[in-house]
N, C-alpha and C positions, 0 to 999 in steps of 0.2 A: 504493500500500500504506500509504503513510504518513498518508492522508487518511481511509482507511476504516477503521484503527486510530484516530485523533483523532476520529470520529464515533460510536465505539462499534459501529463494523460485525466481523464477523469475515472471516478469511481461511482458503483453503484456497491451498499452494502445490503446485504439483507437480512434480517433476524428471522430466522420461521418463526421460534416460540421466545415467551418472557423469559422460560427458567424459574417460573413461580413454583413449580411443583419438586422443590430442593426440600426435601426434609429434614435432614440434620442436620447442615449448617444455620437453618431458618428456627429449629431446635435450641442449638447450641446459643447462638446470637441472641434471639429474645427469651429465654429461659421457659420454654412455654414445653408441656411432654403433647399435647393434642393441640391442632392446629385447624382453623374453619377456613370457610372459603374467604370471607374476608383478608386474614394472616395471608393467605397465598396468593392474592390479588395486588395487598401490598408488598409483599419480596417481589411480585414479578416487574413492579414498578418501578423499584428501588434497581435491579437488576437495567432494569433499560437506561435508569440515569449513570448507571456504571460503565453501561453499555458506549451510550456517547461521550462520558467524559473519559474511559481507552481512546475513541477515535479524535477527541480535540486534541490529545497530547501529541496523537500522529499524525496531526494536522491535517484529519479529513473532515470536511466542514459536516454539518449536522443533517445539511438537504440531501448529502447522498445515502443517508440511513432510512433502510423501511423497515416495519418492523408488521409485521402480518399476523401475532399475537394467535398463533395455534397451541394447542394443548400443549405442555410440559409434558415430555414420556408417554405424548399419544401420537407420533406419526405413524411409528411401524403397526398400528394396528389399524388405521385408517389407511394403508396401503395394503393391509390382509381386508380390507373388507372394502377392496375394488376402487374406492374413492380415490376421483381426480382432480377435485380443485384445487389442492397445491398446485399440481402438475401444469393447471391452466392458469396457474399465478405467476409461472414460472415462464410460459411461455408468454405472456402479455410482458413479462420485465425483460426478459430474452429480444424480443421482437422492438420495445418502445427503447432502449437503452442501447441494441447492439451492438456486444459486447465485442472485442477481438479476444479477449481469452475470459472463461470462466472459473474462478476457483471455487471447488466443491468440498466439502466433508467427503469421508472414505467408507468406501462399503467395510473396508477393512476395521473401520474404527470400533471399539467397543461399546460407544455409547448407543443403544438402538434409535435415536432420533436422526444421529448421523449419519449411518448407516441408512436409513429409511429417507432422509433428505438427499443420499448421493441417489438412491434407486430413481425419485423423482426428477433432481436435477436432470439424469441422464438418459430419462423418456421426452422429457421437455426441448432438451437441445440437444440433437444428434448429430447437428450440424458445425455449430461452436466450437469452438478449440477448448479444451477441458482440462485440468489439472487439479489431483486432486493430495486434499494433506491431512494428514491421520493427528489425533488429539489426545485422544485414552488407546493408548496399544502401540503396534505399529504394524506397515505392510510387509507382504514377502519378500525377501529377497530379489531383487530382478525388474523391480517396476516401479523404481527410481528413473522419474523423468529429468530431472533438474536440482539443482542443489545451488541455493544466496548462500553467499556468505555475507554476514552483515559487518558492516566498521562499528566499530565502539560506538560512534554514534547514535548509527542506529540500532543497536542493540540496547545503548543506553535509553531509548525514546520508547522502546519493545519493553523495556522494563516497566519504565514511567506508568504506560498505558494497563499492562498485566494490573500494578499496583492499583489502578480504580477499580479490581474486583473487589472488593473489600469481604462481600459474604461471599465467596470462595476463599478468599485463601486462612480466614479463619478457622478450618480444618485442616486444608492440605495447602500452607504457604509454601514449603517446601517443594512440593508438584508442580503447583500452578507458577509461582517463579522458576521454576528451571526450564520452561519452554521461553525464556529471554537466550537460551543459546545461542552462540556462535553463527549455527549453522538450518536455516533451514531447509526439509527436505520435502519435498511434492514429487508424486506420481503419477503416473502415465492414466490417462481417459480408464474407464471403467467397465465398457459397455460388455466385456465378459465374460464380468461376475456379479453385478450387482443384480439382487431379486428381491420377490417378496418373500420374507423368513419367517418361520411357523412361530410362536406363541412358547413352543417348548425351546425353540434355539435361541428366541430373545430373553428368557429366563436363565440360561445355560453362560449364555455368554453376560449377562448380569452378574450372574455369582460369582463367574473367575472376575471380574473384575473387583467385587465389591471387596474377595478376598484379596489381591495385591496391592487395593487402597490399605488395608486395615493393616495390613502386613509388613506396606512398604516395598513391595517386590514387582509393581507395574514397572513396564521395559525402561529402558534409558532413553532418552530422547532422540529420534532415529538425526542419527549424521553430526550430533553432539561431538564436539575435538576439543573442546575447554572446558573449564568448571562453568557454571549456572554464572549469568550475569552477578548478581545479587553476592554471588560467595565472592567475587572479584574485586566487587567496586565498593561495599558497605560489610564485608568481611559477617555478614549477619547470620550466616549458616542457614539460615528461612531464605532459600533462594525463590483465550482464552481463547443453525443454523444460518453462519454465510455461507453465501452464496457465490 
């Protein structure tokens, strides 16, 4: 983002969901054990102001952000039960924006909204140049398209911006700072592998994750060559659906 702003490009970002549906950080934060719909309408709120104040410190103005306000940890089940209107939200941004590259979430990724946002992205634009970058996990071996390396600087701005999560990194500071790496890596279009995944694989691939959060043992951050921004520059040892 910060390379196609310094070239004079523009940007379109796009949020599917708020994030309102975070339970134990949203726990943790306001000391609450049971949570109404109210509580999770305001996290998804406060989530969005996090959301633009990342992209002010990356200098992307606040008009290129949409933010489409779909369910928290309800895509992949809205793409088992045939529903296209993401799909056709996607093609009217695709079509009124035209794009020359789009970057996607990864079917690869752990998270089942990502996962289920690459499946849609990649019904939508078949046609678009695609590149796609994993969050929770990482891809196979082999389908590394590209690899930034970022300068201090802008590594230090990747930092900046991570720090407006605030209710993320209350739980996992250490995670969610260490994607201020060195190096970031994105992969090749997706179109053959990404599907709709049964109900029992988005539960399966939940639990390995939920266990390497709790554990500490989720992968290293694919293409990582230095310590986490954060251990570097403030020695603090606590080293974020676009479209």
């Amino acid at each position: 983002m910060q390379r196609v702003l310094e070239s004079g490009g523009e940007l379109a970002v796009v949020f599917v969901t708020d994030g309102e549906n975070n339970p134990w950080p949203q726990r943790f934060l306001h000391r609450k054990l049971f949570l109404t719909d109210a509580d999770r309408a305001a996290w998804g709120a406060m989530r969005r102001r996090e959301a633009l104040c990342s992209l002010a410190r990356l200098g992307v103005p606040e008009k290129s952000a949409t933010f489409l306000a779909f369910p928290d940890q309800g895509i992949a089940a809205r793409a088992r039960r045939g529903e296209n209107v993401l799909r056709e939200i996607v093609i009217k941004i695709v079509d009124d924006f035209k794009p020359t590259l789009i970057v996607s979430p990864s079917t690869f990724d752990q998270h089942s909204d990502h996962r289920a946002i690459a499946y849609y992205t990649h019904r939508a634009a078949p046609q678009p140049d695609i590149a796609t970058y994993v969050i929770h996990g990482k891809a196979p071996a082999g389908r590394e398209r590209f690899t930034l390396e970022l300068s201090a600087c802008e590594q230090k701005r990747k930092l900046d911006a991570v720090e407006c999560h605030e209710s993320q990194l209350a739980l996992s500071r250490a995670r969610f700072l260490s994607y201020a790496c060195r190096d970031e890596v994105f992969y090749r279009a997706e179109f053959d592998v990404v599907r709709v995944e049964s109900a029992m694989r988005e539960r399966f691939i939940a639990f390995q994750h939920a266990i390497r959060v709790c554990f500490g043992t989720h992968p290293a951050i694919a293409g990582s060559r230095v310590e986490p921004a954060a251990d570097v520059q403030d020695g603090a040892g606590d080293v974020a659906g676009l479209l």
